[in-house]
C-alpha positions as CSV (number, residue, x, y, z in Angstrom):
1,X,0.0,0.0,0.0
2,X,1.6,3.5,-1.0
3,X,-0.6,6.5,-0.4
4,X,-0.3,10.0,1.8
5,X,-0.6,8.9,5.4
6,X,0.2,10.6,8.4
7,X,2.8,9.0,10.9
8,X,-0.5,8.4,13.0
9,X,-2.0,6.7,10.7
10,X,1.1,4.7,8.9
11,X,2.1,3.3,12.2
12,X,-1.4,2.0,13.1
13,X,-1.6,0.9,9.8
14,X,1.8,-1.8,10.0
15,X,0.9,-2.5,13.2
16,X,-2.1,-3.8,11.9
17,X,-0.1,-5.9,9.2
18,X,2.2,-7.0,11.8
19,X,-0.7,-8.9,14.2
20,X,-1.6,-6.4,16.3
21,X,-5.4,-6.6,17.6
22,X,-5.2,-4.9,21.0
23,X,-2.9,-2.0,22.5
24,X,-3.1,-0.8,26.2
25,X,-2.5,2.4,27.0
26,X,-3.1,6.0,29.0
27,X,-3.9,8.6,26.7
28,X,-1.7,11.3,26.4
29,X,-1.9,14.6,24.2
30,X,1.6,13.3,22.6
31,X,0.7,10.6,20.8
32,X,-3.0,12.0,19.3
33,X,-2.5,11.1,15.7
34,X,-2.7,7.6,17.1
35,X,-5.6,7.6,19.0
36,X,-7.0,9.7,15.7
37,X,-6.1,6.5,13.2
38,X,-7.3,4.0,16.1
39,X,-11.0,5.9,16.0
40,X,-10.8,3.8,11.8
41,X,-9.4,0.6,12.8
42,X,-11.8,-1.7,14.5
43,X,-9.6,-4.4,14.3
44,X,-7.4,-2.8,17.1
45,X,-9.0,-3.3,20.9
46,X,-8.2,-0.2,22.5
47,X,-8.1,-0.6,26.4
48,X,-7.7,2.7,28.4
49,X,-5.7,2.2,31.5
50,X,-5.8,4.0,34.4
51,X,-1.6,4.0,35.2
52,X,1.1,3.6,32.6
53,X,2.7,0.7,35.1
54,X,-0.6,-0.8,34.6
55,X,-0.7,-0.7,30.9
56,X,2.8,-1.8,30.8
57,X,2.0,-4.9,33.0
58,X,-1.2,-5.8,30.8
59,X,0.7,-5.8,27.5
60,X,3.6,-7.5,29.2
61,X,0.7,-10.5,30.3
62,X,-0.7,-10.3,27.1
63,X,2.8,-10.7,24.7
64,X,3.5,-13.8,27.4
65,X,-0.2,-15.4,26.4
66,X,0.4,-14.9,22.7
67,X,3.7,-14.8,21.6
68,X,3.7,-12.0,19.9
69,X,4.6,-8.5,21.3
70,X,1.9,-6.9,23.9
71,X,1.9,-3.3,22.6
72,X,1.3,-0.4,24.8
73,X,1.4,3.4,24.3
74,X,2.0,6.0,26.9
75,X,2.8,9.8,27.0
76,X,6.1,11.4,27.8
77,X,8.2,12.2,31.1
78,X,5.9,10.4,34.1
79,X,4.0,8.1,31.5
80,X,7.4,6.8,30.6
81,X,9.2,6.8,33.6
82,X,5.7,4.9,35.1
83,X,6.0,2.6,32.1
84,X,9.6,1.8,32.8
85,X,8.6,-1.0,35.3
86,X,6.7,-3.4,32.6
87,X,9.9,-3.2,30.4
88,X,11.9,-4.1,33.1
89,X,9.5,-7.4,33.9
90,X,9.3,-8.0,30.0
91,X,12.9,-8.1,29.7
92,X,13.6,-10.1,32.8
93,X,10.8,-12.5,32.2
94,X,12.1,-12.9,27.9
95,X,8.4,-11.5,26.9
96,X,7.9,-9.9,23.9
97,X,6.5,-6.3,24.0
98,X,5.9,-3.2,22.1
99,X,6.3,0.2,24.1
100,X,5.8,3.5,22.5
101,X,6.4,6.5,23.7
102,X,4.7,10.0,22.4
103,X,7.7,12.2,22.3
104,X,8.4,15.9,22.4
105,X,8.3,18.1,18.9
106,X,12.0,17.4,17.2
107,X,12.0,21.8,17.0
108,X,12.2,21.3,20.9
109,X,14.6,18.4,21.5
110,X,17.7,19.3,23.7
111,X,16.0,22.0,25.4
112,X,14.7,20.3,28.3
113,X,11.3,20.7,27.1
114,X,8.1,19.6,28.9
115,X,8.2,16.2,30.6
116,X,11.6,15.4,28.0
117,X,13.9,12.9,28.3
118,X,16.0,11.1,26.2
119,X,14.3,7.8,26.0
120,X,16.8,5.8,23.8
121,X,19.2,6.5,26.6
122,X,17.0,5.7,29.1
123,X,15.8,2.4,28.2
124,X,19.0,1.3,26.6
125,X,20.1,-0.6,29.6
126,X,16.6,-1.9,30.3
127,X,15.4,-3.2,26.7
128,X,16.6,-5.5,23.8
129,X,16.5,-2.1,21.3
130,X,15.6,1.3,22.5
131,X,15.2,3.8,19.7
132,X,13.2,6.8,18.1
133,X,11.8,7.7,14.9
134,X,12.6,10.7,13.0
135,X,11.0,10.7,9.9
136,X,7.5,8.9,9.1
137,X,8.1,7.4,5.8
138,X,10.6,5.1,7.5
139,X,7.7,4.2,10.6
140,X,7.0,0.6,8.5
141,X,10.8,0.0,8.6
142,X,10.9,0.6,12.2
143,X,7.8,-1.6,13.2
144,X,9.1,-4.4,11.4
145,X,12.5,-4.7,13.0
146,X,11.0,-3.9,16.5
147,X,8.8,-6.9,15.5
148,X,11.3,-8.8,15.1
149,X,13.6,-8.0,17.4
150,X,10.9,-8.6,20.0
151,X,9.8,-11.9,18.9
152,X,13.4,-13.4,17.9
153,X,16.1,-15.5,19.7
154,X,14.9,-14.6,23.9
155,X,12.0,-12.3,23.0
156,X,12.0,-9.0,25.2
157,X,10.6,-5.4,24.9
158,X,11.7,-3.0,22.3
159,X,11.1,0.9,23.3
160,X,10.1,3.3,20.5
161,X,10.0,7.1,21.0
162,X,7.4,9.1,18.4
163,X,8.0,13.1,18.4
164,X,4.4,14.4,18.3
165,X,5.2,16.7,15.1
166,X,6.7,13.9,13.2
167,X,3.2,11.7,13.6
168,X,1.3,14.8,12.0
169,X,3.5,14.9,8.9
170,X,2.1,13.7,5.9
171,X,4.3,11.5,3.9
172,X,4.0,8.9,1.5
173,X,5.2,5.5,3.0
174,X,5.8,1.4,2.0
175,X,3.9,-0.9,4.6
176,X,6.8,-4.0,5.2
177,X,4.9,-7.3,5.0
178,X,3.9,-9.4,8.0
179,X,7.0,-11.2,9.8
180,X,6.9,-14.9,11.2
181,X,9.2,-15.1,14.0
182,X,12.1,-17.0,13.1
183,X,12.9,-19.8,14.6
184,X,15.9,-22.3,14.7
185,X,15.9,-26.2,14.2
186,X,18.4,-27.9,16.3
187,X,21.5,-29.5,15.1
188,X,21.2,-33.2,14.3
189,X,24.7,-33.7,15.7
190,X,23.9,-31.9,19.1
191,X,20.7,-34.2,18.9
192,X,22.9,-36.7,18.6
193,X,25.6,-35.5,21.4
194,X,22.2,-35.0,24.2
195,X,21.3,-38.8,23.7
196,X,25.0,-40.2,24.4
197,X,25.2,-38.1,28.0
198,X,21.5,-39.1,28.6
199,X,22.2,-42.4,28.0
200,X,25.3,-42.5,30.4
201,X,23.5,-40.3,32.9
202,X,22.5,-42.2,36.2
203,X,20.6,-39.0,38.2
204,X,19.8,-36.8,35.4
205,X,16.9,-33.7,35.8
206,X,14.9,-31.7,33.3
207,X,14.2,-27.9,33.8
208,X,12.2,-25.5,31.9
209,X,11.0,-22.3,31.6
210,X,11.8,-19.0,30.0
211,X,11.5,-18.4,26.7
212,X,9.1,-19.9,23.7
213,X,7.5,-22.5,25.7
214,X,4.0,-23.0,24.0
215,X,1.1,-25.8,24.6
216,X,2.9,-27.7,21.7
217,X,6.5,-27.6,22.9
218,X,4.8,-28.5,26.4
219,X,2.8,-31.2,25.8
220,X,5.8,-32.9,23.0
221,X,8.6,-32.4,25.8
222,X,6.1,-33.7,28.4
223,X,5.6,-36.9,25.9
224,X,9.7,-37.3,25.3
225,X,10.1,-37.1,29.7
226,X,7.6,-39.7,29.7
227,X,8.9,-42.2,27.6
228,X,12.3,-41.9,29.5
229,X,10.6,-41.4,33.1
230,X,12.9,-38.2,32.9
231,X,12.0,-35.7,36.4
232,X,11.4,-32.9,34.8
233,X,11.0,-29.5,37.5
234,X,9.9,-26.1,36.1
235,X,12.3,-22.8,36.3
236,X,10.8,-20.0,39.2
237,X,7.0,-19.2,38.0
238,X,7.4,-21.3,34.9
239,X,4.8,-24.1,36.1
240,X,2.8,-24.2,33.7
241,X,5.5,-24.8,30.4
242,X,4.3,-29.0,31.0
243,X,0.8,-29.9,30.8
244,X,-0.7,-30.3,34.0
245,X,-1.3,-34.3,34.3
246,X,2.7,-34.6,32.9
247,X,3.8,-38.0,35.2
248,X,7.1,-37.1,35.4
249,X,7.0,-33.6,36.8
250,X,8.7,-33.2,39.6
251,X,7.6,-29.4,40.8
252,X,8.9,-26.1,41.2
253,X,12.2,-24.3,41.6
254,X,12.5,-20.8,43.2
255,X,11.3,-19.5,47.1
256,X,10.5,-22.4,49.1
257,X,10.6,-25.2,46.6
258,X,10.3,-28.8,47.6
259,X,13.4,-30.5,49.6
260,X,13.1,-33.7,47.7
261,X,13.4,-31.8,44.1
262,X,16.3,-30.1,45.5
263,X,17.5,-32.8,46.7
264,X,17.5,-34.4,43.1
265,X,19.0,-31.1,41.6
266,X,21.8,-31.5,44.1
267,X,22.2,-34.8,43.2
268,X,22.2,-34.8,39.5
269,X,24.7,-36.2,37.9
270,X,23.2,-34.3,34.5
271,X,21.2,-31.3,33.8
272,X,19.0,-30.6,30.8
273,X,18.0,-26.9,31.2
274,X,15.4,-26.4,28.3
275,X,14.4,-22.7,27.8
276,X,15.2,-21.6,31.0
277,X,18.4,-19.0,31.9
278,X,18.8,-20.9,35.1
279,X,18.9,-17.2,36.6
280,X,19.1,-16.4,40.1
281,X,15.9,-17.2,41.6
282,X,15.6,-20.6,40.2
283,X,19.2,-22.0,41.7
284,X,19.0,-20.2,44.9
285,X,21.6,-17.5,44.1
286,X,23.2,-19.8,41.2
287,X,24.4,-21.8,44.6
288,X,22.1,-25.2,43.1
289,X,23.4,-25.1,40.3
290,X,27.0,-23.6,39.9
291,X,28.6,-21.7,36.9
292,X,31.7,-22.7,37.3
293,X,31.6,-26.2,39.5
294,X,34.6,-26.9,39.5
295,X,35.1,-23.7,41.5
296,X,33.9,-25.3,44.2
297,X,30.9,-23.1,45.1
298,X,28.5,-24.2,48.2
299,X,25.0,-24.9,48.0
300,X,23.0,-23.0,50.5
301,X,19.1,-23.4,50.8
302,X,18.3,-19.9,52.4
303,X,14.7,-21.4,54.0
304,X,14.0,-19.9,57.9
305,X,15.0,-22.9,60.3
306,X,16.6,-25.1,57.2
307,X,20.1,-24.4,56.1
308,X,22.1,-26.9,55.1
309,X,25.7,-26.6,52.7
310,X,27.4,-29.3,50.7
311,X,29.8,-29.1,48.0
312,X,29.0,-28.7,44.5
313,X,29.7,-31.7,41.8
314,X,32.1,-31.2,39.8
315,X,31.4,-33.8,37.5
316,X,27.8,-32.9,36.8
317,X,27.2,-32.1,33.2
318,X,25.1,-29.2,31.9
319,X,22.9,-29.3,29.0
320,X,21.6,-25.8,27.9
321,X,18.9,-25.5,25.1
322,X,17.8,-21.6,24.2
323,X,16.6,-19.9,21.8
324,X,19.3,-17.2,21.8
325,X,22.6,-18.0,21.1
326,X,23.7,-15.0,23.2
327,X,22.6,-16.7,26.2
328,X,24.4,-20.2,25.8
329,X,27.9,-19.8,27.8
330,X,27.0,-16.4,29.2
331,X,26.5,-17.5,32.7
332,X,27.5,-21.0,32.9
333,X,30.0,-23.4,32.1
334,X,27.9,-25.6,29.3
335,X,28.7,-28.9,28.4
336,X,26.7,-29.1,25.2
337,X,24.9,-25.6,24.0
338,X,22.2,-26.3,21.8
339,X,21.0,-22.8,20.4
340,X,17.0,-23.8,19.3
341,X,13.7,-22.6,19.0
342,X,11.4,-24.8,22.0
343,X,8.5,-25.6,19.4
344,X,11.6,-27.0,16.8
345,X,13.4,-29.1,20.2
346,X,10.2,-30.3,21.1
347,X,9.3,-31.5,18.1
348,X,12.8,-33.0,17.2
349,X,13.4,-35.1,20.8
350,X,11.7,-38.4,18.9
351,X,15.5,-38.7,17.0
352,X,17.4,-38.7,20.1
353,X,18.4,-42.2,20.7
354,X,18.0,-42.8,24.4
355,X,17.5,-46.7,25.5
356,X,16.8,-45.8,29.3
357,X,14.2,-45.2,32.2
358,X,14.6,-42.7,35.2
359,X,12.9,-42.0,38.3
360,X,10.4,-39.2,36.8
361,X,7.4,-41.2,38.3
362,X,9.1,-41.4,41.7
363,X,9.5,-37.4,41.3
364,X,6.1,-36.9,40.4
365,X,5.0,-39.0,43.1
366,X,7.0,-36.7,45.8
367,X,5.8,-33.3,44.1
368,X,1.7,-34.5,44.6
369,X,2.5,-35.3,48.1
370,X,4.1,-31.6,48.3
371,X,1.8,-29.8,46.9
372,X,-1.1,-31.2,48.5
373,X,-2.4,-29.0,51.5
374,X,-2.7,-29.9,55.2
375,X,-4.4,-28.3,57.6
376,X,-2.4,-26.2,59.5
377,X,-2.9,-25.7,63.5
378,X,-3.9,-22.5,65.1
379,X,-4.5,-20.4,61.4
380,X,-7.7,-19.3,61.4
381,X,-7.8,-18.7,58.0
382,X,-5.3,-21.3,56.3
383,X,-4.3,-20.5,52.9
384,X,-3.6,-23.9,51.8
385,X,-7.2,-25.0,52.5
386,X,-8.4,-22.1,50.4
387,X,-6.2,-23.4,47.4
388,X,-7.2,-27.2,48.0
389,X,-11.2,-25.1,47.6
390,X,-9.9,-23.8,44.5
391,X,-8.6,-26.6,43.6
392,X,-12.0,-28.4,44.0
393,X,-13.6,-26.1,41.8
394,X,-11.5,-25.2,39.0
395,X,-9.6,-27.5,36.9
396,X,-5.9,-26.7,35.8
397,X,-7.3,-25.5,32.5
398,X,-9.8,-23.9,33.6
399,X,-8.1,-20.6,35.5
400,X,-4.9,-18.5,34.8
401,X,-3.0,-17.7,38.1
402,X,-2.1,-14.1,38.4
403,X,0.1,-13.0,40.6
404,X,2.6,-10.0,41.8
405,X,5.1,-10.6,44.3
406,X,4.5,-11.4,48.2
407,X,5.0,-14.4,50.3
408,X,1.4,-14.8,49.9
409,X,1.9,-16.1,46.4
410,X,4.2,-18.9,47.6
411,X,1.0,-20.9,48.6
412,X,-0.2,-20.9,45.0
413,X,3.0,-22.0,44.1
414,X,3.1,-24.7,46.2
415,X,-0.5,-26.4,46.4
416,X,-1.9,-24.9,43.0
417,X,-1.8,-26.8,40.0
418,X,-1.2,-25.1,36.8
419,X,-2.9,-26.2,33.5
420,X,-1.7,-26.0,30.1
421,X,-0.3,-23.0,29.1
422,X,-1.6,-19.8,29.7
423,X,-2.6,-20.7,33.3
424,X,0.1,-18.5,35.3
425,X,1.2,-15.4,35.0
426,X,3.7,-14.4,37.2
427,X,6.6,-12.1,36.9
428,X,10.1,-13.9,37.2
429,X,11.7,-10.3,38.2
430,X,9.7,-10.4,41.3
431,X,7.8,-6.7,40.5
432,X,5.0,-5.8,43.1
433,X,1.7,-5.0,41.3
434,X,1.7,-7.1,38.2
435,X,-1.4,-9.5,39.0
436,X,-4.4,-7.1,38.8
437,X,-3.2,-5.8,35.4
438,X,-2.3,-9.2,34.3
439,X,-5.6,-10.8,35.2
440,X,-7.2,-7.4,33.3
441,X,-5.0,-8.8,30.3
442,X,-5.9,-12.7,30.8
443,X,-9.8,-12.3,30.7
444,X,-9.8,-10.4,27.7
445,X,-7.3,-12.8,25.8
446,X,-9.3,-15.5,27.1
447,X,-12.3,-15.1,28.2
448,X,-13.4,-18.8,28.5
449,X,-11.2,-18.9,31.2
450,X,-11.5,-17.3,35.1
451,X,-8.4,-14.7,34.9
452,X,-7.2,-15.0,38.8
453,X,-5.6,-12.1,40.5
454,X,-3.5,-13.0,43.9
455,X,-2.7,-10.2,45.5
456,X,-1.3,-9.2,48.9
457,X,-2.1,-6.0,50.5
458,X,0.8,-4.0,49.8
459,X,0.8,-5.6,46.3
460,X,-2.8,-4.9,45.8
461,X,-2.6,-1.2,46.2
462,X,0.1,-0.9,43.8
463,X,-1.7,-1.4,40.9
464,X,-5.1,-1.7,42.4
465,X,-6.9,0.8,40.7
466,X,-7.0,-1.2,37.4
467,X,-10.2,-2.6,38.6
468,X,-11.7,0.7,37.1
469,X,-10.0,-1.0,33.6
470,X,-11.1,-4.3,34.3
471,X,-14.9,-3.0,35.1
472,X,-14.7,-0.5,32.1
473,X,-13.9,-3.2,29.5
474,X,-15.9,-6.0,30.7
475,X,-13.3,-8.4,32.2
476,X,-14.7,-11.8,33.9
477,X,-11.9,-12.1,36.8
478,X,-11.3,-13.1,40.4
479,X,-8.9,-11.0,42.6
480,X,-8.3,-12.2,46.0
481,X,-6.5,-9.9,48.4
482,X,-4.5,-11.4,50.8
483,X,-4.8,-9.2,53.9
484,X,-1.5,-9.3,56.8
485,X,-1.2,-6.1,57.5
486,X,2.4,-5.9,56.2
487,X,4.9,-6.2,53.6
488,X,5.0,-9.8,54.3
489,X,8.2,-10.8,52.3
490,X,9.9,-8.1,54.1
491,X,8.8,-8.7,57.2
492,X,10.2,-12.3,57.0
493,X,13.6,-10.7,55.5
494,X,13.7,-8.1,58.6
495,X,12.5,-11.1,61.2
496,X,15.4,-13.1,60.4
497,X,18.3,-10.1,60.3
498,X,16.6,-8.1,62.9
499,X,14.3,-9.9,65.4
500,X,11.3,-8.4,66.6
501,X,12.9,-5.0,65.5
502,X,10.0,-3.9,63.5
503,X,10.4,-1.1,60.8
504,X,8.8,0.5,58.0
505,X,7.0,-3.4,57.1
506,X,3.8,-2.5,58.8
507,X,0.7,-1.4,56.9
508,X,-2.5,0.6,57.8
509,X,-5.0,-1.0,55.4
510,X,-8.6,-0.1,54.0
511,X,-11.7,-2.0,53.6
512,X,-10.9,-3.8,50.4
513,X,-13.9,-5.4,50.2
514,X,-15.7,-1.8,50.4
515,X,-13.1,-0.5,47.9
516,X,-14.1,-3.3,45.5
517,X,-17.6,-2.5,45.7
518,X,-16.9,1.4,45.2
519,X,-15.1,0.0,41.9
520,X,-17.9,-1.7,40.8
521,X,-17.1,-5.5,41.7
522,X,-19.5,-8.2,43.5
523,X,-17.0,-8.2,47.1
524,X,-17.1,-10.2,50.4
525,X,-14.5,-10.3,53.6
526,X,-13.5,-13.3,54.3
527,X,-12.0,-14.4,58.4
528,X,-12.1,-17.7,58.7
529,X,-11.7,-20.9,56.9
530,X,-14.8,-22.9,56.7
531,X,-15.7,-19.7,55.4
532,X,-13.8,-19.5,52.4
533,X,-15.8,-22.1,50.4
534,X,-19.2,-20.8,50.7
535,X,-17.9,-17.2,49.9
536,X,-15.9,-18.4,46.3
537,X,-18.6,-20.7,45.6
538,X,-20.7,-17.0,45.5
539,X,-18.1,-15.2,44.0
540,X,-18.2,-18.4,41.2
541,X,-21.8,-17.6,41.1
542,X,-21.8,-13.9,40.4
543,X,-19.8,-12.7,36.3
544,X,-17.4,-9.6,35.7
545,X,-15.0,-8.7,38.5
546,X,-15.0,-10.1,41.8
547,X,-13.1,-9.7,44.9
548,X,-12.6,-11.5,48.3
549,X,-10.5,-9.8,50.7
550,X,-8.9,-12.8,53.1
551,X,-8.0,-11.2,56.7
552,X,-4.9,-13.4,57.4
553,X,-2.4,-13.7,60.8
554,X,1.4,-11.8,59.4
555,X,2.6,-14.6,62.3
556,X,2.1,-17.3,59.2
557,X,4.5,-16.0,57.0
558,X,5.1,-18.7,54.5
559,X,3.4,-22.5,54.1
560,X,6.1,-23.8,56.0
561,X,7.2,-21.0,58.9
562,X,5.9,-18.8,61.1
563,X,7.5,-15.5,62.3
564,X,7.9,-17.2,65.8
565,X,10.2,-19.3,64.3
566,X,12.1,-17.1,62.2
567,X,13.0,-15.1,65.1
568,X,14.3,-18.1,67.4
């Protein structure tokens, strides 16, 4: 298509081509022309936000459901600076995403003009590719390569700045074609390689997560793990990269994960880390699984009441299987890099020859007894018997999990049990505030699903005021707020450095039910725990948004401590 456009218009227009069908955003008066070419283009959801960290979040969520960059638009100066934290989490969490940012007039550049900042600098260290456009005829160029860039090798957020006078001008423009993300096949002879050390290995563990993992690569790998009865554990808020009935998972890495599966990590004589960066969270301060092992680094579960140190094994082999060849031997000593797209190793396992069978089964065994729930003494309202009433009542496939960060999501981790992919969103960079806007995202991606926000009380009223977007647009979610008077995860941090020195990790909090209801959402308070049931089976009842606010005791920090016994 070659005709007189304005930037506006031209850059709604190859959006369009590229896939786009829905862009969150806050309006601002920098970025008009947009809005003007969105008022023609029906095929573009627009959902109005009510914070840019909000937007950023929900288009964040939304690239991680589809693949394919979540796009969001914010203003200048604040809107950016606001925006910066969803860039951050799409980076960190390899999610593909689109942020532009309506820019000052190039005539005022370099003066220190209202609300401007040099964005390409800004975002540089914080995105894959942080850039501005200067002249409109070359907007298709630019939104193809952000496209790609986004999508390709680890997918992560690309930040583009639009000077307000330069999507006014009227130019005549190309429109690039639609892109495919491209995606590597892996090398028969590194095919070849992974079945010899398999079939040598004696202890050897599966881990995956991070980038590309769809339901195909999920349910393919989970077939492969089977055949071999390979354990196969899941990188920090990566549960649900295997289908949910996989026999052979063994659980969760990351904050309180079981002792058994770490117990098999330790123990490992190999390591197949599929998709997954193996970053801090998911090897406890890359202490369970070493960079360099013959360094002789220590292994050091940092769990209240449970430390224990051994050496690490020098003679463990590593496997590592990404998608970005920029990540194979960055971190880690690698035994065999195999630099592949997950869909294209999925697919391909069937050719490695591997005449063996594991213990997956005996893993998956101890993960069920793990994760399922006890009833805890002296709690009068115990988490884990709200998630086993969850569990009751939704199927894996039936829910997405939501969640910001907070010990209070470390139940769900534990007891929950993730479906097929999308059923959890959670951010791997640990930012406060993401589940409401992610929830927001998930019900209108998938609205034959129950989006599920978890949210503690200081993470709730980060981002809480996105139940106005949530109400606005029609969204069909859950949001439990988890109520203990504190930043919990603090608090546990402070307790254990500084006993019973309290400071700054208290919180003074409103009726949240009441606030719910002022939003526009079906709301109860719930105290105890044979009253949790009856209360979601009415929330389950009711459509649109609606919110339980669970009153629970800061003394039961996590599933498996108390602050009692932190502090002794």
């Amino acid at each position: 298509m070659t005709n007189f456009r304005n930037g506006g218009r031209i850059l709604v227009d190859n959006l369009v081509v590229q896939g786009c069908d829905r862009i969150f955003h806050v309006p601002g008066e920098s970025f008009l022309a947009v809005l003007d070419a969105l008022h023609d283009t029906p095929q573009v959801d627009l959902v109005t936000c009510r914070q840019e960290g909000g937007a950023a979040f929900m288009a964040c969520a939304d690239g991680t459901m589809t693949g394919k960059p979540g796009v969001c638009f914010v203003t200048r100066g604040p809107g950016a600076t606001n925006a910066s934290i969803g860039v951050h989490v799409a980076m960190q969490d390899s999610q593909p995403m689109l942020l532009f940012i309506g820019d000052v007039d190039r005539s005022m550049r370099d003066r220190e003009g209202f609300q401007e900042v040099d964005f390409p600098a800004m975002f540089a260290p914080l995105a894959k590719w942080a850039t501005r456009i200067e002249d409109a005829r070359r907007i298709p160029e630019y939104i193809a390569r952000a496209w790609n860039v986004a999508t390709s090798g680890r997918p992560g957020p690309v930040v583009i700045a639009l000077p307000e006078d330069m999507l006014l001008d009227e130019v005549e423009a190309v429109d690039r074609p639609r892109l495919e993300r491209i995606a590597q096949a892996p090398d028969a002879d590194a095919l070849a390689s992974l079945g010899e050390l398999l079939s040598r290995a004696e202890n050897p563990i599966a881990i995956v997560g991070g980038a590309g993992w769809s339901q195909a690569s999920g349910a393919a790998f989970a077939a492969w793990a089977e055949k071999l009865d390979l354990p196969v554990a899941s990188a920090f808020r990566r549960q649900d990269a295997l289908p949910s009935g996989c026999g052979v998972y063994a659980g969760n890495l990351g904050y309180g994960p079981s002792p058994r599966l770490v117990e098999r990590v330790r123990n490992a004589d190999l390591i197949l880390a599929v998709g997954a960066r193996l970053g801090e969270a998911t090897t406890d301060g890359y202490t369970l699984i070493a960079p360099d092992p013959d360094a002789g680094a220590t292994i050091i579960e940092r769990l209240p009441g449970a430390v224990a140190i051994a050496p690490a094994d020098p003679g463990r082999k590593l496997v590592h299987i990404h998608p970005d060849p920029n990540e194979l031997h960055r971190v880690y000593r690698t035994d065999l890099a195999i630099c592949a797209d997950m869909n294209q190793f999925a697919a391909a396992l069937d050719e490695v020859p591997v005449d063996r069978l594991f213990a997956g089964s005996m893993a998956n065994e101890e993960w069920r007894t793990w994760s399922t729930p006890q009833p805890r003494e002296g709690v009068t309202l115990d988490l884990g018997q709200c998630v086993a009433a969850m569990r009751e009542r939704l199927g894996p496939d039936e829910a997405i999990i939501c969640n910001g960060a907070g010990n209070f999501s470390g139940w769900w981790h534990r007891y929950w049990h993730y479906g097929t992919q999308p059923s959890q969103l959670a951010p791997t960079a640990g930012a406060m505030g993401y589940g409401t806007p992610a929830a927001v995202a998930a019900a209108l991606r998938h609205p034959e699903k129950l989006a599920v926000a978890l949210a503690g009380d200081g993470d709730f009223l980060m981002n809480g005021q996105e139940l106005a977007t949530a109400i606005q647009h029609g969204a069909n979610m859950l949001v439990l707020v988890i109520d203990n008077g504190a930043y919990g995860t603090i608090r546990m941090h402070q307790e254990r450095e500084f006993p019973a020195r309290l400071s700054g990790t208290t919180l003074h909090n409103p009726d949240f039910a009441a606030l719910g209801r002022a939003y526009g959402c079906w709301a109860e308070t719930v105290e105890r725990t044979p009253d949790f049931a009856p209360a979601l089976d009415r929330a389950l009842a009711q459509s649109g948004v609606r919110l339980l606010h669970l009153k629970t005791d800061v003394e039961f920090i996590t599933p498996g401590t108390t602050i009692s016994a932190i502090r002794g």
